[in-house]
SEZA-29904 format. One record per residue: x, y, z of N, C-alpha, C, O in turn; residue number from 0. Coordinates in steps of 0.2 Angstrom, whole numbers. Each point is the difference from the previous one (the first is absolute). Layout:
# residues N
NODE  n.c1  n.c2  n.c3 ca.c1 ca.c2 ca.c3  c.c1  c.c2  c.c3  o.c1  o.c2  o.c3  nr
NODE     X     Y     Z     X     Y     Z     X     Y     Z     X     Y     Z NUM
...
***
This chain:
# residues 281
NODE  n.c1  n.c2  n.c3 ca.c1 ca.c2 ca.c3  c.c1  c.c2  c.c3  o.c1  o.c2  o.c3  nr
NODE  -111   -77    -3     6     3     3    -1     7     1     0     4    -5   0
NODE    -1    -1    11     1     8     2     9     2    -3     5    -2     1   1
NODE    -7     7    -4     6     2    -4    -2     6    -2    -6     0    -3   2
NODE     9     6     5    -1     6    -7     0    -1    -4    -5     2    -4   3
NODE    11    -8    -1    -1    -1    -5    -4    -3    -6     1    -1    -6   4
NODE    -6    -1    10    -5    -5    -1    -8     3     0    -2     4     5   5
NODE    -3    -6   -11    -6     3     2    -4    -6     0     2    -4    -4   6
NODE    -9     3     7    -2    -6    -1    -6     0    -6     1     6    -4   7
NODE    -5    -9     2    -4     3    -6    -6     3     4    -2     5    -3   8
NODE    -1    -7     9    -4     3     4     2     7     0    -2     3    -5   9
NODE     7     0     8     2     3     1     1     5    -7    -1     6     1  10
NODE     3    -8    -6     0     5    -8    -9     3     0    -2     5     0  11
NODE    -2   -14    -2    -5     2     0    -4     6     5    -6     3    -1  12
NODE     8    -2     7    -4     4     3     2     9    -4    -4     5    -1  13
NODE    12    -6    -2     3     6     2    -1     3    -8     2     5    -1  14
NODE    -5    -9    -2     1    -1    -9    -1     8    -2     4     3    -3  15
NODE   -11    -2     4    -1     8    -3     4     5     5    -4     5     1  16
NODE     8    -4     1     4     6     5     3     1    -7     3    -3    -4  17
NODE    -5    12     3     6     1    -5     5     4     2     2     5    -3  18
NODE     2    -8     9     7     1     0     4    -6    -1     6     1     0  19
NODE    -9    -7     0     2    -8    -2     1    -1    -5    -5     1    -4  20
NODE    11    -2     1     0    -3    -7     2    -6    -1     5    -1     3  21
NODE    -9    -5    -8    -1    -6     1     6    -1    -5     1     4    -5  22
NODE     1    -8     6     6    -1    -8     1    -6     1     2    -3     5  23
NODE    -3    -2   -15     3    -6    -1     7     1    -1     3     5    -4  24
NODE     0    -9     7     8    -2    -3    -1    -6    -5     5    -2    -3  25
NODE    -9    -1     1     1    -6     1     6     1    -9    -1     4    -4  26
NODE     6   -11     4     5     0    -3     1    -8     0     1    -3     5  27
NODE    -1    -2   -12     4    -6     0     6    -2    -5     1     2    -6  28
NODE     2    -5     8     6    -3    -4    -1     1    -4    -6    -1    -2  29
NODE    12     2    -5    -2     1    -8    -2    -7    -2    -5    -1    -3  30
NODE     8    -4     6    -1    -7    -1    -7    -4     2    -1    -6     0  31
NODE    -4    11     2    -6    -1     0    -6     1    -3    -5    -2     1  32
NODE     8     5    -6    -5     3    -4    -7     5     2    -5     0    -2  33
NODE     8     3     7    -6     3     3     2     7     3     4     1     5  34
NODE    -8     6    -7     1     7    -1    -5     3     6    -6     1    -2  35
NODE     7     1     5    -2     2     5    -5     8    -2    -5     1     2  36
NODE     7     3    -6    -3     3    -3    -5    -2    -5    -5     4    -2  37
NODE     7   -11    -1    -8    -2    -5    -6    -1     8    -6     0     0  38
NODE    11    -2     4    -7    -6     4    -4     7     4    -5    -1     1  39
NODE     7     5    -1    -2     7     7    -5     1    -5    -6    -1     3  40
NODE     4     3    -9    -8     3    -1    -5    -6     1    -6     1     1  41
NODE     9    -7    -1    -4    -6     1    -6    -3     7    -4    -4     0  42
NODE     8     8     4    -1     2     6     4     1     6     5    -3     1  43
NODE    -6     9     2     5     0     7    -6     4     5    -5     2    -1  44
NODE     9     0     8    -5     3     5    -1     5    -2     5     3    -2  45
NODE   -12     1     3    -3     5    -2     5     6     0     3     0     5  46
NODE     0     5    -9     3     6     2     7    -2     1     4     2     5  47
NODE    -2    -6    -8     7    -2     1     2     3    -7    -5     1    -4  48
NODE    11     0     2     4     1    -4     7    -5    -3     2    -4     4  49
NODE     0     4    -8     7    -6    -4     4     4     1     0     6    -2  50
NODE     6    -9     7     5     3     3     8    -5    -4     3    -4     3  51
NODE    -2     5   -10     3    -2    -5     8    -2     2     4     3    -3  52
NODE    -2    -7     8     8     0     0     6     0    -7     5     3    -1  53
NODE    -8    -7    -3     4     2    -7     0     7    -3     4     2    -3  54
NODE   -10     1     3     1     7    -3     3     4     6     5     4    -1  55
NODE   -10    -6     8     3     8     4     8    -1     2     1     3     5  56
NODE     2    -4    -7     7    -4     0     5     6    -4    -2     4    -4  57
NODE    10    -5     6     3     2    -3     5    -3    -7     5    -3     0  58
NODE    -9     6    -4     1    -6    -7     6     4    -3     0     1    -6  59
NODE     6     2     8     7     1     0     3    -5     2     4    -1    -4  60
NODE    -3    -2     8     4    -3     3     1    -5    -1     5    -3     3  61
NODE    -9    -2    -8     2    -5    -6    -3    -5     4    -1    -6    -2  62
NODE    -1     6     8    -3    -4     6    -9    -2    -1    -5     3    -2  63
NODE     5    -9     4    -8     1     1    -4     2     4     1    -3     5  64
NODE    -6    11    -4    -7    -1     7     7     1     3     0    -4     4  65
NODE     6     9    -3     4     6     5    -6     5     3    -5     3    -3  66
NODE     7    -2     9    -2     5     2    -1     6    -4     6     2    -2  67
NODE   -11     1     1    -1     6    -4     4     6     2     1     1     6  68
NODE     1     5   -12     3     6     5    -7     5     2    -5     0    -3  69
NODE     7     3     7    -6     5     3    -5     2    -3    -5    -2     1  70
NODE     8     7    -8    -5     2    -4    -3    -4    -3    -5     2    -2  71
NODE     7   -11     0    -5    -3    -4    -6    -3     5    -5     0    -2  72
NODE     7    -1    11    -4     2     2    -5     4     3    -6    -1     1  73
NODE     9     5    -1    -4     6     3    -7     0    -7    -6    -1     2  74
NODE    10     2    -9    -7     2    -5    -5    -8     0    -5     1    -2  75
NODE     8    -8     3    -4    -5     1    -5     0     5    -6     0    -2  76
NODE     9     1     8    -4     0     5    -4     7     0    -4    -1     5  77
NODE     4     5    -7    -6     6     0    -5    -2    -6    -6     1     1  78
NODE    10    -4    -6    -7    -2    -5    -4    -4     2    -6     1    -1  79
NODE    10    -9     6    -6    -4     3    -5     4     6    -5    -3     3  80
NODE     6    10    -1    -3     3     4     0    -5     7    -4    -2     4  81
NODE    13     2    -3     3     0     7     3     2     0     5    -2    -3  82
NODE    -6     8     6     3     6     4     2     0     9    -3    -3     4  83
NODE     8     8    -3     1     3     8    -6    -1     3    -5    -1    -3  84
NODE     7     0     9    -6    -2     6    -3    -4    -1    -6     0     4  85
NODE     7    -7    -9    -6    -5     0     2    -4     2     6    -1     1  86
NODE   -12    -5     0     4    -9     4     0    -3    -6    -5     1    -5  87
NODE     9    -5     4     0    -4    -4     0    -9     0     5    -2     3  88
NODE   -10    -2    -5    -2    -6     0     3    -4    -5    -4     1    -4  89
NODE     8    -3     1     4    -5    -1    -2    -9    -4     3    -4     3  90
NODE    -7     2    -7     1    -6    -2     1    -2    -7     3     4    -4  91
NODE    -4   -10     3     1    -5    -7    -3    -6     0    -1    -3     5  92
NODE     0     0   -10    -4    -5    -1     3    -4     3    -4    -2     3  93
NODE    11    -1    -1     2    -6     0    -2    -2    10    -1    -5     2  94
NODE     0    12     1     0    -2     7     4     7     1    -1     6     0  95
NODE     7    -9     1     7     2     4     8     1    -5     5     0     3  96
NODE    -5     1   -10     3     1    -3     7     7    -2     5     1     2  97
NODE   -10     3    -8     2     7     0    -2     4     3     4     4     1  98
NODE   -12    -5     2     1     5     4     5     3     5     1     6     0  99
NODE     2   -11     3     7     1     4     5     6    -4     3     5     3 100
NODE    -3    -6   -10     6     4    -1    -3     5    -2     4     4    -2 101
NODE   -11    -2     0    -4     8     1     0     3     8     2     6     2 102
NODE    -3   -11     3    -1     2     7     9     3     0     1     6     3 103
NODE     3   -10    -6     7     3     2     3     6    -3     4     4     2 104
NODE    -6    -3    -9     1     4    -4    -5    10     5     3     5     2 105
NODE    -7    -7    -1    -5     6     3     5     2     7     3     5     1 106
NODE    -3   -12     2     5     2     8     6     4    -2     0     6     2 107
NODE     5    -9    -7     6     5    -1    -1     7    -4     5     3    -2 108
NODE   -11    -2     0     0     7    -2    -6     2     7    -4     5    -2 109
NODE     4    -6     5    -3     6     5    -7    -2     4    -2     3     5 110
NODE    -2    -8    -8    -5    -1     2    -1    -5     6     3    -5    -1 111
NODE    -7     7     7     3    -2     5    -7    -7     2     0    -5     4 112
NODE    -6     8    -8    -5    -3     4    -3    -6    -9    -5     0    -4 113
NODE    10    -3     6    -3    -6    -7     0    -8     2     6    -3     1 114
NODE   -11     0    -2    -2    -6     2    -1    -4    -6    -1     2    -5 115
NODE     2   -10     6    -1    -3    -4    -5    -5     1     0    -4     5 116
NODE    -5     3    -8    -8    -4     0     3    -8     1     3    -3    -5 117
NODE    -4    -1    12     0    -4     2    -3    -4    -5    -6     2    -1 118
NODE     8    -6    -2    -4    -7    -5    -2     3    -6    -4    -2    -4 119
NODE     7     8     1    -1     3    -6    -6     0    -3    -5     0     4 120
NODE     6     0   -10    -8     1    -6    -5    -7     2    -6    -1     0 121
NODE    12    -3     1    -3    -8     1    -6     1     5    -6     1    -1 122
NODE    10    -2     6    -4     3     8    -8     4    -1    -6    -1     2 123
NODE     9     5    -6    -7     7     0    -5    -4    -3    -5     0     1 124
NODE     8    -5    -8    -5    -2    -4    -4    -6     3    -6    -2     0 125
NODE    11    -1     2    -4    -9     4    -5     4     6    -5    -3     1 126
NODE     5     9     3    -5     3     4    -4     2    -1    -5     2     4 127
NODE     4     0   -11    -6     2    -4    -2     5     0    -6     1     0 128
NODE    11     7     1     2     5    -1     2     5    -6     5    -1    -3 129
NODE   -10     5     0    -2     3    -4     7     0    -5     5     1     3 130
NODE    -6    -2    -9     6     2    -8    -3     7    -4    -6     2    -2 131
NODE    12     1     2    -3     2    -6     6     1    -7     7     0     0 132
NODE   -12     1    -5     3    -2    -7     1     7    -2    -2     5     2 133
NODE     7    -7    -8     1     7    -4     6     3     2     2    -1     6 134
NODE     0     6   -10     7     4     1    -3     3     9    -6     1     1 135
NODE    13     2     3    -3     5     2     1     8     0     4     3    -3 136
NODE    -8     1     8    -1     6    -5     0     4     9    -4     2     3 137
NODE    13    -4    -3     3     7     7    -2     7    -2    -3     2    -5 138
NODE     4     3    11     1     7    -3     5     0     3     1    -5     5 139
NODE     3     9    -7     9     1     1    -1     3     6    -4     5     1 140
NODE     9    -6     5     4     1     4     7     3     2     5    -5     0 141
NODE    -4    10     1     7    -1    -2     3    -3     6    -3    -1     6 142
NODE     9    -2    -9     5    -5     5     7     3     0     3     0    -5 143
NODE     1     2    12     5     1     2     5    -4    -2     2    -2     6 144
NODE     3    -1   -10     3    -5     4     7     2     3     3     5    -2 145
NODE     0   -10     8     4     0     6     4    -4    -1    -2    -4     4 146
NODE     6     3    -6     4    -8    -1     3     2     5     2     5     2 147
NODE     0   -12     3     2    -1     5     5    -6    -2    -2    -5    -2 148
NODE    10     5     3     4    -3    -4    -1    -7     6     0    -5    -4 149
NODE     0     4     8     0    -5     7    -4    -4    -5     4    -4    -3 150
NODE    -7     4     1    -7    -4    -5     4    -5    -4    -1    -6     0 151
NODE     8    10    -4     2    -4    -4     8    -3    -1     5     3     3 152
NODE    -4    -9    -5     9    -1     1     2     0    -8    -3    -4    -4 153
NODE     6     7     4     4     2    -5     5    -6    -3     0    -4     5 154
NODE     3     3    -9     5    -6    -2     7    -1     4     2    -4     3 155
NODE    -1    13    -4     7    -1     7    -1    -3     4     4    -4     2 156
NODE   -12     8     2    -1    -4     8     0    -7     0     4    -4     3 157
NODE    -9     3    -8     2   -10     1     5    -1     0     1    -4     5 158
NODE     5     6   -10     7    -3     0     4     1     8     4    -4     2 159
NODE    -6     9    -1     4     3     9    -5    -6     5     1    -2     5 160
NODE    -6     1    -7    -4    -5     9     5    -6    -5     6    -1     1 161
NODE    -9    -1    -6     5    -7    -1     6    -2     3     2    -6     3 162
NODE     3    13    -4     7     0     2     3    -1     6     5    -3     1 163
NODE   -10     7     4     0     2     6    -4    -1     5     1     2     6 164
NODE    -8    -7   -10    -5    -3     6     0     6     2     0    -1     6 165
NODE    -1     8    -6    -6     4     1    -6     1     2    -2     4     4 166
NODE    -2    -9    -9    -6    -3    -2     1    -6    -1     5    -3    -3 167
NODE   -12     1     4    -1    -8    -4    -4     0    -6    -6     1     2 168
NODE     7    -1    -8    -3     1    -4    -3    -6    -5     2    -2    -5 169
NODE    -7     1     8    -6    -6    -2    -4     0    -7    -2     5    -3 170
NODE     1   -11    -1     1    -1    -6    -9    -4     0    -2    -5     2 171
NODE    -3    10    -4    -7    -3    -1    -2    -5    -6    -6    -1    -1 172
NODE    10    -1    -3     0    -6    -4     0    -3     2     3     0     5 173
NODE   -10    -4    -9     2    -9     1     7    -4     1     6     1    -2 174
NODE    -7    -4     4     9    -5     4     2    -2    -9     4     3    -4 175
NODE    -8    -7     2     6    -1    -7     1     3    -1     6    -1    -1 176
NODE    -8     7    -1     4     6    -3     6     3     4     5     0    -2 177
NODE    -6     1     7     3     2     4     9    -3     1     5     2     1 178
NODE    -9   -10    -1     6    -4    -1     3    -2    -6     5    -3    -1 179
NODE    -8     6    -5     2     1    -8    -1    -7    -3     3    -2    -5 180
NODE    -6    -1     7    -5    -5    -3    -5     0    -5    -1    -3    -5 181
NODE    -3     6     6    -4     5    -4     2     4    -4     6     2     2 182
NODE    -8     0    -9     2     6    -4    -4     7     4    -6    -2     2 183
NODE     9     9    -2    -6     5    -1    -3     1    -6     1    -1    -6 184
NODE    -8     3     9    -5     1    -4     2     6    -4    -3     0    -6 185
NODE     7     6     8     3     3    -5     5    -2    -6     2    -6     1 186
NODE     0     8    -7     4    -3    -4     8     5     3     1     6     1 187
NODE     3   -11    -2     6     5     0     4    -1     5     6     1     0 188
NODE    -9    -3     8     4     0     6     0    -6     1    -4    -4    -1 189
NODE    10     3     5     2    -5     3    -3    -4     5    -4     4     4 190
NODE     5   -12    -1    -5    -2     4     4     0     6     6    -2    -2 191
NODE    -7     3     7     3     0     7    -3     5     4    -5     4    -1 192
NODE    12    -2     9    -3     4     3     5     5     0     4    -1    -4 193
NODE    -3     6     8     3     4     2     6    -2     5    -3     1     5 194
NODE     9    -4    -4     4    -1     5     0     1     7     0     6     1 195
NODE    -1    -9     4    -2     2     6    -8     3     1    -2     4     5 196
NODE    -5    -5   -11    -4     2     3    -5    -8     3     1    -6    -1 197
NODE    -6     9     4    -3    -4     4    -6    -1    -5    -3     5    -4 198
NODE     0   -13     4    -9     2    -5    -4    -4     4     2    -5     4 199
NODE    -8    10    -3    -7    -2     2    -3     3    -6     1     5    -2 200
NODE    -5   -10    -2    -5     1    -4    -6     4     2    -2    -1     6 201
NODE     0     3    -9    -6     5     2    -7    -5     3    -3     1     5 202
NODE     3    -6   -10    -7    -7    -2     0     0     9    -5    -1     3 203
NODE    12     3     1    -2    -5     6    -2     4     6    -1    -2     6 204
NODE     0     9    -9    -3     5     7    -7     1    -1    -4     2     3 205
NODE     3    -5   -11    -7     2     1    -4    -8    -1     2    -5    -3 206
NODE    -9     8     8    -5    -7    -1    -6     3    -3    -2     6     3 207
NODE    -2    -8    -9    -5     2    -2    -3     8     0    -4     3     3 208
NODE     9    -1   -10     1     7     1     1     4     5    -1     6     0 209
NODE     4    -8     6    -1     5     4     7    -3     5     2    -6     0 210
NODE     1    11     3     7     0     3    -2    -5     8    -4     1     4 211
NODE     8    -7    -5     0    -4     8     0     6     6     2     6    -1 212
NODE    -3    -8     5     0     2     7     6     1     3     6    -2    -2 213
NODE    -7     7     7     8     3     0     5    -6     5     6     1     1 214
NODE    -7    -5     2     1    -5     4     6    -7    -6     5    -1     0 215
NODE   -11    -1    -7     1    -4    -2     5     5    -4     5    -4    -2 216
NODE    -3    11    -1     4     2    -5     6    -1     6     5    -2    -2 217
NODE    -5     4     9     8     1     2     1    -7     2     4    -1     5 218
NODE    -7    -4    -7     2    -9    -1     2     0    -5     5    -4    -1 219
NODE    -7     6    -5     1    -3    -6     8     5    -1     5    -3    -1 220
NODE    -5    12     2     8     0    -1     6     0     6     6     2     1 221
NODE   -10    -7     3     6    -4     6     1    -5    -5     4     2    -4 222
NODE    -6    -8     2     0    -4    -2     5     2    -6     6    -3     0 223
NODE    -7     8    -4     6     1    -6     4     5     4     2     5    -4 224
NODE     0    -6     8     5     4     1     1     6     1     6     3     0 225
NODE   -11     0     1     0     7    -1    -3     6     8    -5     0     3 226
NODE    10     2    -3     1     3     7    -4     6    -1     2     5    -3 227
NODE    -8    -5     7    -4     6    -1     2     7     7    -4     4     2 228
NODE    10    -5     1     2     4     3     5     6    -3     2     5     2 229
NODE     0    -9    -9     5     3    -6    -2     2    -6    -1    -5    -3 230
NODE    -1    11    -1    -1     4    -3     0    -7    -6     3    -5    -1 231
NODE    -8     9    -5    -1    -5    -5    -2     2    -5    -5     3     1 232
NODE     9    -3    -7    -2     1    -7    -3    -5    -4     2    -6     1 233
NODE    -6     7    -4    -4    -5    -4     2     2    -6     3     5    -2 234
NODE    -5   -12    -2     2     1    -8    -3    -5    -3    -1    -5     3 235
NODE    -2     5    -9    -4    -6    -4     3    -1    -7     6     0    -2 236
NODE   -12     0    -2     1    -2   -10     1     8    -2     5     1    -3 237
NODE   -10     3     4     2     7    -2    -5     6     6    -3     5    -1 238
NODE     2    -9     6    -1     5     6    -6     1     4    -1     3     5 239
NODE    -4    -7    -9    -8    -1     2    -1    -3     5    -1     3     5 240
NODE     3   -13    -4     1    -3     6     4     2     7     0    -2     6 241
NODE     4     6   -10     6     4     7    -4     6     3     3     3     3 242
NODE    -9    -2    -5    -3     5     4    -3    -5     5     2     0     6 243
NODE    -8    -6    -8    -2    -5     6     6    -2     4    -3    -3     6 244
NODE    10     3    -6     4    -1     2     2     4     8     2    -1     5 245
NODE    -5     7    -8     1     8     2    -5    -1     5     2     2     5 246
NODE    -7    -4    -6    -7     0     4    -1    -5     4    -4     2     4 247
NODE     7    -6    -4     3    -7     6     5     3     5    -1     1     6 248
NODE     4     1    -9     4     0     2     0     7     8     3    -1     5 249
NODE    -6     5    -7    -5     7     5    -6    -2     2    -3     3     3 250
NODE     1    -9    -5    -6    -3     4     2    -4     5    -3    -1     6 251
NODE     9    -1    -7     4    -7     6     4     7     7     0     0     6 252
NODE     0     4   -10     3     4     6     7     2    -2     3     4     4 253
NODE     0    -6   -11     9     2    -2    -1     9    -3    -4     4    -1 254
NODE     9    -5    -1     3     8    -4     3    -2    -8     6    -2    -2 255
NODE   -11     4    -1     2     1    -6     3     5    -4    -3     4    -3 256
NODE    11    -4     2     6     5    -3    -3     1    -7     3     4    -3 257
NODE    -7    -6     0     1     2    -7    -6    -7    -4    -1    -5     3 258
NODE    -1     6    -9     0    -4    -5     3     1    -6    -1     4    -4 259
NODE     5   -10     5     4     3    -8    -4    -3    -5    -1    -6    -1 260
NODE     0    14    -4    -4     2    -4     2    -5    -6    -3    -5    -2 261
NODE     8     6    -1     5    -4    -6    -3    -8     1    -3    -3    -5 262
NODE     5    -1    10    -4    -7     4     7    -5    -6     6     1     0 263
NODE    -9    -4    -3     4    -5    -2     0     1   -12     3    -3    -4 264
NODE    -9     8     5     2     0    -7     8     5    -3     4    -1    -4 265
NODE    -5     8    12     7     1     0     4    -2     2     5     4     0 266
NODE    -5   -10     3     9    -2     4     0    -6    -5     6    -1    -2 267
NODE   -11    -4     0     1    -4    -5     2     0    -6     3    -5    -2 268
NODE    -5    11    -1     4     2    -5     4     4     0    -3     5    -2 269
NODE    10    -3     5     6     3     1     4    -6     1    -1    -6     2 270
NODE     8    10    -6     4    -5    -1     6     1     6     5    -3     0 271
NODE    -8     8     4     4     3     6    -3    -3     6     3     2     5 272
NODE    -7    -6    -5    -5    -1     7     2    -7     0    -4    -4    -4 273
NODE     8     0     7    -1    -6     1    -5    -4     4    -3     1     5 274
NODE     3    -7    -9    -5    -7     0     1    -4     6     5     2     3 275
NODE    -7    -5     0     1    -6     3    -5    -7     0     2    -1     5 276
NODE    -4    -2    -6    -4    -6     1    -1    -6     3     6    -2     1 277
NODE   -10     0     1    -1    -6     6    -3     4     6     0     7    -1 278
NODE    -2    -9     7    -4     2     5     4     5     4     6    -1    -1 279
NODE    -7     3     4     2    11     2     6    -3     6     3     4     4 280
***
């Protein structure tokens, strides 16, 4: 897929020692997997990449999980991993197509205009027999500007106002049982269902083997669910990671993305103020 937002492993590999590029793992899994993203990065990742931590670089006020960070906790992260002003930034994660989406989104809404996401992730690089390397790694500090850009993000109000007012369509990246509250969340504490009036496309279904379907086969698949890519669209998930691939579909098919709301389902599930609904949208 030609995409800005997209880089191929060809393509990283040629660019790999540019040091205006910085390479960065997102990579991020469910608590319920037993698997830390941070133990696995010294174990190997692409040469001169860096651990780009969504649970830490996060705003751990807001009682939220992996919220968007406030500027200064970015700004002093991202100059430590030595991504600074004026660099491009490369994009992956072990799973293929997972977290990276919501480092590519998190970077977008503070300012960074030239950032890509590694087509077939770590997987990809490794099954082609493309250089690892182990061990912590060792940035020199860049400083980093950040820009928050609010259009990036939808706020609780906002959701409440597209709900009320079809404004927006605001699309729900869980899994259909959950969505339809059949399932429990995988968090503790919140309730199972969806949001009132929103629409679910699971994220599992825009992507094929790490990597984002074809922009043909995404604007079938959100015809199919209903979702009109001529009308502005908020995303939302479990707590905000798959509503960035949501985000990414969604600007690849050709629609306009209002917002991701950050908060996602850990905050409207647990509020005694946000009503439920359940069964199919």
């Amino acid at each position: 897929m030609t995409s800005p937002n997209f880089c191929t492993t060809a393509e990283l590999a040629a660019e790999l020692h540019d040091p205006n590029l910085g390479v960065i793992d997102g990579s991020w899994h469910l608590p319920n997997t037993g698997r830390r993203g941070v133990i696995e990065f010294p174990l190997g990742h692409v040469p001169g990449a860096v651990y780009f931590d969504i649970d830490t670089i996060a705003d751990a006020d807001s009682g939220l999980p992996h919220m968007l960070p406030k500027p200064d906790l970015l700004a002093k992260a991202m100059t430590e991993l030595g991504l600074g002003d004026g660099m491009r930034f490369v994009v992956y994660d072990v799973l293929g197509l997972f977290a990276a989406a919501r480092v590519w989104w998190t970077l977008r809404a503070y300012g960074a205009h030239d950032v890509r996401i590694l087509e077939g992730g770590l997987t990809k690089w490794i099954i082609e027999g493309r250089p690892l390397e182990t061990g912590p790694a060792h940035p020199k500090p860049r400083a980093f500007t950040p820009r928050l850009d609010d259009k990036f993000v939808a706020s609780l109000d906002e959701v409440r106002s597209a709900l009320a007012t079809g404004s927006a369509q605001v699309v729900d990246a869980r899994p259909g049982d959950r969505f339809r509250g059949e399932a429990p969340e995988p968090r503790p504490g919140l309730k199972s269902g969806h949001m009132p009036g929103a629409l679910n496309l699971p994220f599992g279904e825009v992507v094929a083997h790490g990597r984002l379907k074809s922009r043909d086969a995404l604007r079938a698949i959100f015809a199919e669910r209903r979702i009109d890519l001529g009308k502005p669209v908020i995303t939302t998930c479990g707590s905000g990671v798959s509503a960035a691939i949501l985000a990414l579909a969604v600007e690849e098919a050709g629609g306009k993305v209002e917002g991701l709301y950050d908060g996602s389902w850990a905050e409207w599930g647990g509020r005694d103020d946000c009503p439920v609904a359940t069964g199919a949208a």
